[in-house]
C-alpha positions as CSV (number, residue, x, y, z in Angstrom):
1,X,-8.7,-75.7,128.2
2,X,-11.3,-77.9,127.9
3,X,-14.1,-75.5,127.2
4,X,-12.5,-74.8,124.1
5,X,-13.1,-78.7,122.9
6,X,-16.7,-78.0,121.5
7,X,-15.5,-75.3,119.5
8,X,-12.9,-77.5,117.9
9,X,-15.2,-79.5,116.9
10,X,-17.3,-76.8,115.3
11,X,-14.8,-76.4,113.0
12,X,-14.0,-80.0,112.1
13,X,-17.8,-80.2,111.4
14,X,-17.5,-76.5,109.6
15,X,-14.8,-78.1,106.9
16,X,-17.3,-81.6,106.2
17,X,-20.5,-79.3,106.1
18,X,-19.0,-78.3,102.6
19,X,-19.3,-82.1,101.7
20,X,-23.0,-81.9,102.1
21,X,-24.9,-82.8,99.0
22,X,-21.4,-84.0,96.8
23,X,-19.6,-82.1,94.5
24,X,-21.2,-78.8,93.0
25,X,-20.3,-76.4,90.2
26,X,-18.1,-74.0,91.4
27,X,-17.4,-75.3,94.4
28,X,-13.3,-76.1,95.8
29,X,-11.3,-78.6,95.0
30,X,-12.0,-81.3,97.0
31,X,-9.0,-82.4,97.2
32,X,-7.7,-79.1,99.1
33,X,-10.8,-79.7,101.2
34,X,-10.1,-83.4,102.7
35,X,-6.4,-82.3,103.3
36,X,-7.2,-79.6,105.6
37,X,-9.9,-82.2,107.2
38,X,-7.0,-84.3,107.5
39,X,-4.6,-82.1,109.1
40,X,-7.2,-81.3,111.6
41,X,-7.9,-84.9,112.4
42,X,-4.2,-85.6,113.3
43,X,-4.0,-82.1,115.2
44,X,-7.0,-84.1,117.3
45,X,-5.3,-87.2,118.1
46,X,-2.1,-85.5,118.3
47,X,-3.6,-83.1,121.3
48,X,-5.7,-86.3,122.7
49,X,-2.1,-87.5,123.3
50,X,0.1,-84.2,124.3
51,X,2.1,-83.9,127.0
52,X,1.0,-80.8,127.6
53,X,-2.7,-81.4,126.7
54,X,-4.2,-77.9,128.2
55,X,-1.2,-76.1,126.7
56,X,-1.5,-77.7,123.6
57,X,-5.9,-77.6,123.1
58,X,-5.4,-73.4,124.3
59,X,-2.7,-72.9,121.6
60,X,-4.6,-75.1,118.7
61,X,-7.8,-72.5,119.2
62,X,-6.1,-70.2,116.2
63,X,-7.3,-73.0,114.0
64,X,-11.0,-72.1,115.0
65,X,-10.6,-68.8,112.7
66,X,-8.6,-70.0,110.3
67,X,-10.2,-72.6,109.4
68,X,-13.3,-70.8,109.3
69,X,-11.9,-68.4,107.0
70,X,-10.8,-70.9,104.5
71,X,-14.4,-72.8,104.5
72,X,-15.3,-68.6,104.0
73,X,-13.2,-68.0,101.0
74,X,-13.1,-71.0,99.6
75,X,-16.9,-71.5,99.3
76,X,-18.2,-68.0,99.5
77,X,-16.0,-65.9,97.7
78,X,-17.4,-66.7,93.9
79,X,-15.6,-64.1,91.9
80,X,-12.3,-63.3,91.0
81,X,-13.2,-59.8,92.2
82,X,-13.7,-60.6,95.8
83,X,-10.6,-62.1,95.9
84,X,-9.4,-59.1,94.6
85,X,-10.7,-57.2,97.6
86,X,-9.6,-59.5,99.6
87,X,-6.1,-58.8,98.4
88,X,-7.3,-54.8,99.0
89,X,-8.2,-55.7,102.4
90,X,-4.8,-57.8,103.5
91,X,-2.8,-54.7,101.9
92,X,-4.5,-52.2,104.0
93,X,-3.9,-54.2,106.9
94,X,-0.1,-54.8,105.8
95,X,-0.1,-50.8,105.1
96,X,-1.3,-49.8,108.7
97,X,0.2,-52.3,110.9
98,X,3.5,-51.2,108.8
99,X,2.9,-47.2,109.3
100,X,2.3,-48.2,113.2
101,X,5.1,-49.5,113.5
102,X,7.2,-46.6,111.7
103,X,5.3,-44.4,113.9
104,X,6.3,-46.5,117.5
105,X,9.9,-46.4,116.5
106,X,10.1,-42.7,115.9
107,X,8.6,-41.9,119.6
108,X,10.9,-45.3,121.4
109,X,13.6,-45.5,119.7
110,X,14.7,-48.5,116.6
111,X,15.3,-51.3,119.2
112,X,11.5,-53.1,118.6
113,X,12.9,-55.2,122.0
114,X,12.1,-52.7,123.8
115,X,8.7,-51.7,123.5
116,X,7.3,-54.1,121.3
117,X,5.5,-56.2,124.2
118,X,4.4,-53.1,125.9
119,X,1.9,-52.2,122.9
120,X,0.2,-55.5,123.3
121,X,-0.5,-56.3,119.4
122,X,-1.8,-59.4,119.2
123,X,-0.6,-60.3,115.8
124,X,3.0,-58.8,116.5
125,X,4.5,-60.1,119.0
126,X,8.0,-60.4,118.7
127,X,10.5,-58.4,116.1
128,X,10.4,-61.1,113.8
129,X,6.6,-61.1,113.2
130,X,7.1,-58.6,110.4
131,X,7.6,-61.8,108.7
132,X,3.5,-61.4,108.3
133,X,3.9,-58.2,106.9
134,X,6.5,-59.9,103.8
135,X,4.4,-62.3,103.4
136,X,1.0,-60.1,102.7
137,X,3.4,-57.8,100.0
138,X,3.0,-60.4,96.9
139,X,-0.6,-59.9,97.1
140,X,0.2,-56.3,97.5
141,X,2.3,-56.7,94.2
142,X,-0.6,-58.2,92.2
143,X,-2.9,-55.0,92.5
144,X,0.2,-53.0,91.6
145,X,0.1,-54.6,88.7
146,X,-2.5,-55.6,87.7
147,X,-3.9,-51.4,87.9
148,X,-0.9,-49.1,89.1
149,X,-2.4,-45.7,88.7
150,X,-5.8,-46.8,90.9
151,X,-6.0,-46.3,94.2
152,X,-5.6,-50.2,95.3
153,X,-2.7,-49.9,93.2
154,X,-0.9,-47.0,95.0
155,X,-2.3,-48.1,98.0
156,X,-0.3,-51.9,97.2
157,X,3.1,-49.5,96.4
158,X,3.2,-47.7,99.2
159,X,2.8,-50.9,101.2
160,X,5.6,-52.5,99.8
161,X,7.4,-49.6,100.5
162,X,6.7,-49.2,103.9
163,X,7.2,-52.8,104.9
164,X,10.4,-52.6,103.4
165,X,11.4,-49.8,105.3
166,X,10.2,-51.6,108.5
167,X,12.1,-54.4,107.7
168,X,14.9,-52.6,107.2
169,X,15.1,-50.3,110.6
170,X,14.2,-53.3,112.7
171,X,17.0,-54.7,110.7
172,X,15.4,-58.7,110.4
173,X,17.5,-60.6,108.2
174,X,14.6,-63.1,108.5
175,X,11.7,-61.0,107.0
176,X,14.5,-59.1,104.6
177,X,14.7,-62.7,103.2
178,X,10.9,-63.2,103.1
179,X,10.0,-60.6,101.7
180,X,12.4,-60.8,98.9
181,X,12.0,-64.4,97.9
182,X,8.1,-64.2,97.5
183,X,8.6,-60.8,95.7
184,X,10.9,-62.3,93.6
185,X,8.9,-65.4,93.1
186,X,5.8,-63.2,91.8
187,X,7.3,-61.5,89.6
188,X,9.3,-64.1,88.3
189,X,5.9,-65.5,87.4
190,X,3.9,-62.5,86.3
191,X,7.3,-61.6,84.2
192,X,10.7,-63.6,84.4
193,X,12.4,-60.2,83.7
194,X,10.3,-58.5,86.0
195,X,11.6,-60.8,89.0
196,X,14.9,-60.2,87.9
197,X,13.9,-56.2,88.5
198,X,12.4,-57.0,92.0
199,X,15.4,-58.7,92.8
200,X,17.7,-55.6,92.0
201,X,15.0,-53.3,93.4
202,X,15.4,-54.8,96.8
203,X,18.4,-55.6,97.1
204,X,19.9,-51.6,96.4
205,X,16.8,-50.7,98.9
206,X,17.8,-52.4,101.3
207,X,21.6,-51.6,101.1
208,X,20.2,-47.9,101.1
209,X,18.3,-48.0,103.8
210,X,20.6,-50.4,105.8
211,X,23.1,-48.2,105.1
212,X,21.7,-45.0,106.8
213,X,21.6,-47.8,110.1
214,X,25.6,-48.2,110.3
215,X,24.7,-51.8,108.4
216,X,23.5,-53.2,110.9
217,X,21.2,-55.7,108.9
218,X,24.1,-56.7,106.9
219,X,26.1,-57.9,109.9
220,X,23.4,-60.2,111.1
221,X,24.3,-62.1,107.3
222,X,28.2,-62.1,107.7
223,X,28.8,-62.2,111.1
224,X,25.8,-64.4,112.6
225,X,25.5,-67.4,109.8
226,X,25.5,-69.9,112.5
227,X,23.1,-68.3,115.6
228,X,21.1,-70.2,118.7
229,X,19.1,-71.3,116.5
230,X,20.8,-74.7,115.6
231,X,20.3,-75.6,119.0
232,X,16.8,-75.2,119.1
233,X,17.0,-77.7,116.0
234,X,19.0,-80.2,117.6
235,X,16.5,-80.2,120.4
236,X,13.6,-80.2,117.9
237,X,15.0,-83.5,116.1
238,X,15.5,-85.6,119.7
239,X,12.3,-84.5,120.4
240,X,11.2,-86.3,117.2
241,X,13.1,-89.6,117.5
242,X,11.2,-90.0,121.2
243,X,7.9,-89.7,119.5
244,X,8.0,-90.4,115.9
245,X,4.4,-90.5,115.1
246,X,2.0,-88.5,116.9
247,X,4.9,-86.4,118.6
248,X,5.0,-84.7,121.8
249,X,1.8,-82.4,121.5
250,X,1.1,-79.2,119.5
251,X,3.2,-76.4,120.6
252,X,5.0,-78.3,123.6
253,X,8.2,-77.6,122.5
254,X,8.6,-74.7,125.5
255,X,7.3,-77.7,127.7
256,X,9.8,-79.8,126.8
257,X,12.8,-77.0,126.3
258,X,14.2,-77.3,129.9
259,X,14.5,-81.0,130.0
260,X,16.0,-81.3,126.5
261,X,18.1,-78.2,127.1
262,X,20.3,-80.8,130.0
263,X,19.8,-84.4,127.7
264,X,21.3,-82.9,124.5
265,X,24.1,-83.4,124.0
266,X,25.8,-80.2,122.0
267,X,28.6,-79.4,119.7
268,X,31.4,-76.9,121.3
269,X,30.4,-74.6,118.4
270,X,27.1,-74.1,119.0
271,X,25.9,-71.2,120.8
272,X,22.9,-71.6,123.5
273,X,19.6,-69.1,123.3
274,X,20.6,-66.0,124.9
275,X,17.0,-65.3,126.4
276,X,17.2,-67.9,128.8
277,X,14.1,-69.8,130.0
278,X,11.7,-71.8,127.3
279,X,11.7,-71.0,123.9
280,X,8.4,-71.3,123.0
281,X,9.2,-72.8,119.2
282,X,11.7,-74.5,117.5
283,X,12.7,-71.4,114.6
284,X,11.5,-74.0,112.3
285,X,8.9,-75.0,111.2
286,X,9.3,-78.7,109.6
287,X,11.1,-79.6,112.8
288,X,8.6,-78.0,114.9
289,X,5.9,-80.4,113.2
290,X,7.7,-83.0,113.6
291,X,8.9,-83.0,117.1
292,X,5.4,-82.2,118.3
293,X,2.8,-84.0,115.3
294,X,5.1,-86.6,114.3
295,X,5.3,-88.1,110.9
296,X,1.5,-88.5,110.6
297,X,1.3,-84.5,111.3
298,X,4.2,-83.9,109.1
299,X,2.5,-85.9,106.5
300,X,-1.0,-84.3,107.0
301,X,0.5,-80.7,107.1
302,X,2.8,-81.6,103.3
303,X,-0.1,-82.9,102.0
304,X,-2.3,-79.7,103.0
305,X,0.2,-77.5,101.6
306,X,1.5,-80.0,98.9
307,X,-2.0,-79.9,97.4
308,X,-2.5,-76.2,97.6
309,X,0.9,-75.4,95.9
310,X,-0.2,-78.2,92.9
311,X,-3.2,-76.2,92.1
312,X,-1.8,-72.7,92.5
313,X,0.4,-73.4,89.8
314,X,-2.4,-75.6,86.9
315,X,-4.7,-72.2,87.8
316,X,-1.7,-69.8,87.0
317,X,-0.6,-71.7,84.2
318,X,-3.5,-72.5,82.7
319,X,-5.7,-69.3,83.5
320,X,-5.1,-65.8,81.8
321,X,-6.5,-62.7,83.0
322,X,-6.9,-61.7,86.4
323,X,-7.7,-65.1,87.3
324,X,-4.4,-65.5,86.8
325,X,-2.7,-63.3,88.2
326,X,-4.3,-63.7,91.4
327,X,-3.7,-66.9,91.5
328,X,0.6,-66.0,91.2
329,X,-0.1,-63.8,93.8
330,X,-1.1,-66.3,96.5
331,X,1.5,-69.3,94.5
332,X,4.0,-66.4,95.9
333,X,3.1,-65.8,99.4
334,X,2.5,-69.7,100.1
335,X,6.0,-70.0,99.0
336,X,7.5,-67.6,101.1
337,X,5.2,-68.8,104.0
338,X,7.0,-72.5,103.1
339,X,10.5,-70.6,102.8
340,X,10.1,-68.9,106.1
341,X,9.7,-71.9,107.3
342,X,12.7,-73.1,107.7
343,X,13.8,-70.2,110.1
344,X,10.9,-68.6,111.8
345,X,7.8,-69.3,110.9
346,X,5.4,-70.9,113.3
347,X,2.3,-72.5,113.8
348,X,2.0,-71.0,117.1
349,X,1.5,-67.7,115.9
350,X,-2.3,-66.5,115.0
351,X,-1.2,-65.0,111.9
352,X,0.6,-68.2,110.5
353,X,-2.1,-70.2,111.0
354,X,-4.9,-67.9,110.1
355,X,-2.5,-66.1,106.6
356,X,-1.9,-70.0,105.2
357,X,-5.8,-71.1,105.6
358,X,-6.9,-67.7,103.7
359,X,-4.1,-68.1,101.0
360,X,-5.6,-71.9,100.6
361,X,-9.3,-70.6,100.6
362,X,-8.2,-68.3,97.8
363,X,-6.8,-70.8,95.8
364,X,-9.6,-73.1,96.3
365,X,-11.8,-70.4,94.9
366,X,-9.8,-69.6,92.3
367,X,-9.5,-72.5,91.1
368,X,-13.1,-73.5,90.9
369,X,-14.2,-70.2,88.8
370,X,-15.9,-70.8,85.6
371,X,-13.8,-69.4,82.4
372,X,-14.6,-66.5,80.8
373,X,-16.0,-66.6,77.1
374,X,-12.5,-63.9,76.0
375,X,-10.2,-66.4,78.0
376,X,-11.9,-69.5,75.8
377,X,-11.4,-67.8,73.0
378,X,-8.1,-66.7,73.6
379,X,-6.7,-70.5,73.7
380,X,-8.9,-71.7,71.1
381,X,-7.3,-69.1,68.8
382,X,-3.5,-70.4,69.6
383,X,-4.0,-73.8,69.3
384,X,-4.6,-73.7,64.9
385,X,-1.3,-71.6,65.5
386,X,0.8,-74.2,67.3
387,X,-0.4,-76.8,65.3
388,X,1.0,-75.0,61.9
389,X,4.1,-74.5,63.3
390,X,4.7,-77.8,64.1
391,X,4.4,-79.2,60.8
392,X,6.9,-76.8,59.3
């Protein structure tokens, strides 16, 4: 639509305001800065040219929030305890969209098909969405452990526990898969043995609970390997190779589904959606950029997320203390964003786009908070150490 044009360009002029004046203390990286600027540049040109260019300007408006959040938190939020109840407030939503949900399929039945659509929830649309709700339960984690007998911290427990149960009677080998990689991943780096734990933990859960179900999330794994899906990637990647560098247009792949669905030319062993009509995204997400950004949107989006990952791990490395741990916390759900990825995930949904911008803003702040005179001390102290033990 183009009344929504201005209002993009609110937001590219929202990410250079925090240029204004150079680099201050305390500020984010600007690094992370100028690769979301980026991204949102080739987003531009790659709408300017779109096949679809009202489709694909209507579907880019998530960016107007999500970028907005990230200039928010990235730039606004100057304490590690902000962040921390920021991590409260994306747990309580976790919490209640996942007790909603429990509630729905008590009164209509375990098939989310059904009467997911019919409650009109903007931020789940489809069964698969619980994806969101994985993703939220590292940061979940990090109040858990960080104080386990407080309220955030029960609150973060029960969470986990609840999404895990959705999970499981909705029965998504997608989110089930989500949410234990970035669980694992966080506590593999609060604790290497305590990712080991969280990997036991949810594996037995979900056995349990998928048992009480007649298994029917383990037969999705052993009897589905190889779904529709591989069509929709084979569809994704001629897409691509017709328009290598700007692509076809942000979120035109349901534009272009019906024509590629009769040029492709398909295996005998792969199977065709069963839904019928236009998929509205490729069930990848590296594809997806690809076939509708091109390499330069490719590029744009691995350096965005490239950069963010590279300073997620110096500030949890480097930082002890809560610092610290907060920053595992979003390290963990960035990388089960990027590992969902490559079967679900998707920039056409409001929470992708509006989850990885906060996740970035709370790295950026993060990393630009000042050290803390016990942390300083703390390293100063086991460096004479180190040194001694060297020279014997």
């Amino acid at each position: 639509m183009p009344s929504q044009l201005p209002l993009l360009l609110f937001v590219v002029f929202a990410v250079f305001s925090s240029f204004r004046g150079g680099a201050r203390v305390g500020s984010a990286p600007r690094p992370l800065t100028w690769s979301v600027a980026l991204f949102l540049l080739t987003t531009a040109a790659s709408v300017f040219f779109s096949v679809d260019r009202p489709r694909s300007l209507a579907l880019s408006a998530a960016w107007i929030p999500g970028v907005l959040v990230f200039v928010v938190i990235s730039e606004r939020l100057r304490s590690a305890n902000r962040i921390r109840v920021l991590y409260a407030c994306l747990t309580f939503v976790a919490f209640a969209l996942a007790a909603t949900l429990l509630a729905a399929a008590a009164l209509y039945g375990r098939n989310p098909h059904d009467w997911l659509s019919a409650m009109q929830m903007p931020v789940l649309v489809v069964p698969n969405d619980v994806n969101f709700l994985a993703l939220l339960c590292p940061l979940a984690l990090v109040l858990l452990i960080d104080k386990p007998r407080s309220v955030q911290g029960i609150l973060a427990g029960a969470t986990i526990f609840l999404v895990a149960l959705v999970i499981g009677v909705f029965a998504s080998r997608g989110a089930a898969l989500t949410l234990a990689v970035s669980l694992v991943v966080a506590g593999g780096l609060f604790r290497p043995r305590l990712g080991v734990a969280v990997g036991v933990a949810i594996a037995v859960g979900f056995i349990v609970i998928d048992g009480f179900q007649g298994f029917a999330l383990a037969s999705k794994f052993f009897t589905r390997v190889a779904d529709t899906r591989i069509s929709l990637w084979l569809m994704a990647w001629e897409m691509f190779l017709n328009a290598p560098w700007l692509g076809h247009g942000p979120h035109t792949f349901k534009t272009l589904y019906p024509i590629y669905l009769e040029l492709v030319q398909f295996p005998d062993w792969v199977e065709l959606d069963p839904w019928g009509g236009a998929v509205p995204w490729a069930h990848n997400l590296y594809l997806e950029l690809l076939a509708e950004r091109g390499i330069l949107g490719f590029a744009a989006f691995a350096g965005m997320v490239g950069t963010g990952l590279a300073i997620a791990i110096r500030v949890s490395r480097q930082r002890t203390g809560e610092v610290g741990l907060l920053a595992s916390g979003a390290l963990a759900s960035l990388c089960g964003f990027l590992f969902s990825g490559l079967y679900e995930t998707s920039l056409i949904r409001i929470w992708a786009v509006v989850l990885l911008c906060a996740l970035l803003g709370a790295i950026g702040s993060l990393s630009s908070l000042p050290r803390v005179p016990d942390e300083t001390n703390t390293r100063k102290r086991t460096r004479p150490a180190r040194r001694g033990r060297n020279r014997r």
